[in-house]
N, C-alpha and C positions, 0 to 999 in steps of 0.2 A: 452377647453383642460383640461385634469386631470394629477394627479401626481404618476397617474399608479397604484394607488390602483382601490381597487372593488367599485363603487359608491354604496351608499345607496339606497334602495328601494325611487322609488318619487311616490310621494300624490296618486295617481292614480293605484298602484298596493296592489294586496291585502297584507294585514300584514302577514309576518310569525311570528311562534313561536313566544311570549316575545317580541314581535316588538311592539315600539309604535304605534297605528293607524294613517293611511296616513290624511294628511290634509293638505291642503296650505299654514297654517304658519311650518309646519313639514318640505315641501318643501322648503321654502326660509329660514329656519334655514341650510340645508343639504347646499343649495345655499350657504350658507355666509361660511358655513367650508368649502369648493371647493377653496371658492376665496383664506382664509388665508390658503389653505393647509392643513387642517385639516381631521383627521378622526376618526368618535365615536366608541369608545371600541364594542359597542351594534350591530352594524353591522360588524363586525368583527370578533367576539371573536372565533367562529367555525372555524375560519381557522389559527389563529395567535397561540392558545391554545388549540390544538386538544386534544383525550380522551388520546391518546399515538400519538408515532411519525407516519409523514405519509411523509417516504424519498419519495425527487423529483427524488430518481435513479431511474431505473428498474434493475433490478435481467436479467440482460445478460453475453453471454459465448463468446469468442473469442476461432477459433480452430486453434491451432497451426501448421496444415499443412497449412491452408491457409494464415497463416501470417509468415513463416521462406520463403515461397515463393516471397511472396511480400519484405520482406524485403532481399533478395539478389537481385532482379531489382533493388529496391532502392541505395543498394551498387553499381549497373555498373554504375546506371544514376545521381547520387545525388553524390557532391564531400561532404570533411567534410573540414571545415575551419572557418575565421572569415564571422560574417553572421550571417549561419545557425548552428556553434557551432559544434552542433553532430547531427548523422545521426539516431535519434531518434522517432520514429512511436507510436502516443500515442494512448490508448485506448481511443473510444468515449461512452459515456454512449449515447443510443439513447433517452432518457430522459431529458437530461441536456442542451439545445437549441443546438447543434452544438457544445458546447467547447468540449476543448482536455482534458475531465476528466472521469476518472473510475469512480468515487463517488464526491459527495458534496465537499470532504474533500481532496480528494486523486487521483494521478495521477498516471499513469502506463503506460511504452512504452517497446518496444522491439528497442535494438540498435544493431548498425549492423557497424561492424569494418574490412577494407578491408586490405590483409596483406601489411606493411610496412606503412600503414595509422598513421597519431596522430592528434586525437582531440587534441584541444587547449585550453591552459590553461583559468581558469577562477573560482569565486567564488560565490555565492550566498547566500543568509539567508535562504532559503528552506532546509531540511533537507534530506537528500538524502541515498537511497543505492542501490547495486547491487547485482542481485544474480542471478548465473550462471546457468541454464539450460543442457546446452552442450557445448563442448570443452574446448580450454585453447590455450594458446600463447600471452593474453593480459594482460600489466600490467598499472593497472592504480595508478599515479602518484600523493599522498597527503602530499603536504608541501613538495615535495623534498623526500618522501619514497616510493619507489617502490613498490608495494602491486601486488603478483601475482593472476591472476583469473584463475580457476579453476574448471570442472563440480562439483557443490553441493555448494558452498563457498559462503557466506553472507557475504558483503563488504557494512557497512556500513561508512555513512559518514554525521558526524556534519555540519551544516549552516555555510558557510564564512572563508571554508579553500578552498587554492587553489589548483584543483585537473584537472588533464587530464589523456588521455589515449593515449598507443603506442601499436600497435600489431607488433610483435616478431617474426610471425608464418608465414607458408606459405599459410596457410588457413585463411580465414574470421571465423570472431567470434562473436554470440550473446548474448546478454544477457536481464534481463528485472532491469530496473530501476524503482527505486519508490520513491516517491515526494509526499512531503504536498503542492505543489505549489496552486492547488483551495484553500485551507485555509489560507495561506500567501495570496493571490491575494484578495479575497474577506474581509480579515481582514487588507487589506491595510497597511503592514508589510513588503512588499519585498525589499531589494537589489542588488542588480548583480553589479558585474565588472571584465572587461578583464582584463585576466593575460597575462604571456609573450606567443609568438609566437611560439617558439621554445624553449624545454629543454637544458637543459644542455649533454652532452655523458655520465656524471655518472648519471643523475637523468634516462635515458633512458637505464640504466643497468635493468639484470633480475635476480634477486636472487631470491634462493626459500623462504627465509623468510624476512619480511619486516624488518625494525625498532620496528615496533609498536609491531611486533607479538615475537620479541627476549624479548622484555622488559616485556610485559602483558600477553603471550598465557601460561598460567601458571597454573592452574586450582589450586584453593584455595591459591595461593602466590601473594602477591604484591610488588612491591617496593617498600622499604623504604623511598626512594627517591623522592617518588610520591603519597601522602597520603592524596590529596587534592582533594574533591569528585571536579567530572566533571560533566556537565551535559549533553556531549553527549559520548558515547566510547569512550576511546583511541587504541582499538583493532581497527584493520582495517581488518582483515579478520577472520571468525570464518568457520574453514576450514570441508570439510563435513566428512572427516575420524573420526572427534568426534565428528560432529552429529548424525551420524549412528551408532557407538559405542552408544553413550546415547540411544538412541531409542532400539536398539536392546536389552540392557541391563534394561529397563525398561519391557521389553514384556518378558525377562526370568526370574525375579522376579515374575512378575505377575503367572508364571506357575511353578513356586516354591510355591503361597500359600501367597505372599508378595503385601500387597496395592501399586501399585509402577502405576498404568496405571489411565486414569481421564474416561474409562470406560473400561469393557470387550474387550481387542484386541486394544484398543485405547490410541497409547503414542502418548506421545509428549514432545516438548523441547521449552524453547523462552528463545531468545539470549539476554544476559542482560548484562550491563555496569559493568566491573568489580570496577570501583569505589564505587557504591553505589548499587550493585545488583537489580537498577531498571530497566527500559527499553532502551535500546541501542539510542535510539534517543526518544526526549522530547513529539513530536507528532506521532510518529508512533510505535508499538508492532510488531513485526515479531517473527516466529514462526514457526516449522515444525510439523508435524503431520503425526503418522504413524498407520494402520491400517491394520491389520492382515486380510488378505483373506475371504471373507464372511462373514466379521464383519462389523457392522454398529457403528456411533456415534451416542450420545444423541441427541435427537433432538434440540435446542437451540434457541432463538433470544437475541440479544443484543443490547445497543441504543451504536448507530455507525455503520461506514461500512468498510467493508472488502474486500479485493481481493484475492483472492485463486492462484496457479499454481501449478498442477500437474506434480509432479518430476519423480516417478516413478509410474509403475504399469497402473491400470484403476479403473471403478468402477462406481458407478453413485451417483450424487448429487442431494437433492430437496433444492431448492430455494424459500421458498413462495409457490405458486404456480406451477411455475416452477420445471422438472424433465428430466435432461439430464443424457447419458452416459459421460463417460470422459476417454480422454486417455491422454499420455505422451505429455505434454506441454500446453495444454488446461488451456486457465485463466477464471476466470468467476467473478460475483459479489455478495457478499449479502449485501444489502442492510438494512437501519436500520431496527432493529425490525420484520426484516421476517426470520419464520422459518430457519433454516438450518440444515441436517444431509448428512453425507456422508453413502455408503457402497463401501465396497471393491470386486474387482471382487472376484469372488470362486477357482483362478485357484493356482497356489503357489508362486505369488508375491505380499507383500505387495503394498501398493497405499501407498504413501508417499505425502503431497500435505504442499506446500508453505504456509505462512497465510500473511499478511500484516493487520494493521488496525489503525483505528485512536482514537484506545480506551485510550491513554495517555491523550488526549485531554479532554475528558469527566470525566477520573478520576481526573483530574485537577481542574476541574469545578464543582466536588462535584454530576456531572449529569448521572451518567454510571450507568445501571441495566442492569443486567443477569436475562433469566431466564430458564429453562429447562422446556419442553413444551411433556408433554403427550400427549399418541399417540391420 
């Protein structure tokens, strides 16, 4: 039996590379590492230390007809309760053995809320958010603050507050969640615990602005009150009537003659902690990106991976190798280190696309390169 690594070349195969020559005391040396578990740098190092990274993801697309389908069956046949929690559908990378992860690092589901439905309360150390696609009637529920959801709205949420959801509406409602749950899992980090069962009648009020968002949605003001950096938001909703203000006002500078866009036709926004203007949550960067009609982005790779959701418009994306159309709802992946550029279709709407990523992590680690990559 082995301990799951790659065995060593034995006596009998020819040497590659810088390989020491096989021979029978070579053999019963590899033998005796076997026994204590061991294994030599020397046959190894090509795959432990590659030239650059080589992600175990692949560069795949989920398309949003085929998954807002599936997930309303799911809503007639799947209840939501203690158990199964939420009625939550995660992307599988076909790369990743079977687990329920987008990337290495990063999870991504679509959830599906039937009206008069409540997920139930609970907490976790994974870091967490929401961002709405289509509709509204759902309000989900942090520490006791009502936070409305909304088509366009970024609801992020810090590790190990207690949060659920109630729909309000008479329709179902979805949205996509994101989660560092693969890297909390594999970094042997997690916690969970059940909250209560049922809210309170006020905590299941619907106001149109939260707690969080009376106190913090303030653009350039802070609290006095509250001068103590945090290190995940205290905003709970970053609402899209001024994400699309910023975008838009970024693209009409740019045609005034004003450096204002990170290329020709290509703005963008990332939603940052108003504490400390860094990123809204510790391991993950979210982002919107807007792209004027028949304009393409920089071409790019970066160490990390990302998830995309196209919010508005179309257009088509290369991935690596990899080269799809895209339209409204479509998620996809890039994975580390492979290419990436969008173009916008040609007609007269901007392509608007979602970003997620787990580049906190890596700038954390002192390990994160960019690089913009000719044609």
């Amino acid at each position: 039996m082995t301990n799951g690594a790659t065995l060593p070349a034995q006596p009998h195969d020819p040497a590659p590379p810088r390989q020491p020559e096989p021979s029978p005391a070579l053999g019963a040396l590899y033998r005796d590492f076997e026994r204590e578990n061991l294994n030599p740098l020397w046959t190894q190092i090509g795959d432990l230390m590659p030239m650059h990274p080589q992600s175990k993801a692949s560069a795949h697309i989920w398309r949003w007809n085929k998954l807002l389908p599936l997930a309303r069956e799911a809503g007639r046949l799947v209840p939501v309760g203690r158990g199964g929690e939420r009625r939550a559908i995660a992307l599988a990378n076909p790369s990743l053995g079977g687990r329920p992860y987008a990337t290495p690092t990063l999870w991504a589901a679509i959830q599906y809320l039937m009206p008069g439905e409540n997920a139930p309360e609970h907490r976790h150390t994974q870091h967490a958010f929401r961002f709405v696609l289509e509709g509204e009637g759902v309000w989900t529920v942090v520490n006791g603050d009502a936070v409305r959801m909304s088509r366009g709205d970024f609801l992020p949420q810090g590790g190990w507050n207690w949060h659920s959801h109630h729909n309000a509406a008479t329709e179902p409602m979805s949205w996509i969640d994101g989660l560092d749950i693969p890297f909390a899992y594999y970094s042997e980090s997690a916690f969970f615990e059940f909250g209560r069962d049922a809210l309170s009648k006020e905590e299941c009020s619907t106001p149109a602005l939260s707690r969080s968002e009376r106190l913090w949605a303030h653009p350039g003001l802070r609290p006095v009150a509250q001068l103590q950096d945090l290190p995940t938001s205290p905003l709970l909703a970053y609402r899209w009537v001024d994400t699309d203000r910023a975008l838009n006002e970024q693209l009409a500078l740019e045609a005034e003659g004003y450096a204002a866009t990170l290329s020709p036709g290509h703005a963008a926004v990332r939603y940052t902690n108003p504490t400390n203007s860094r990123d809204v949550l510790p391991s993950i960067r979210c982002e919107m990106h807007r792209l004027r009609p028949g304009t393409s982005s920089t071409p790019r790779r970066e160490v990390g991976s990302s998830v995309y959701q196209v919010f508005n418009g179309s257009g088509s994306v290369i991935v690596g190798e990899q080269h799809w159309k895209v339209e409204h709802g479509d998620l996809f992946v890039v994975p580390s280190w492979q290419t990436f550029s969008a173009t916008s279709g040609a007609g007269t709407t901007a392509m608007d696309l979602f970003r997620f990523s787990d580049t906190p992590i890596f700038e954390a680690l002192h390990a994160w390169r960019g690089q913009d990559v000719s044609a």
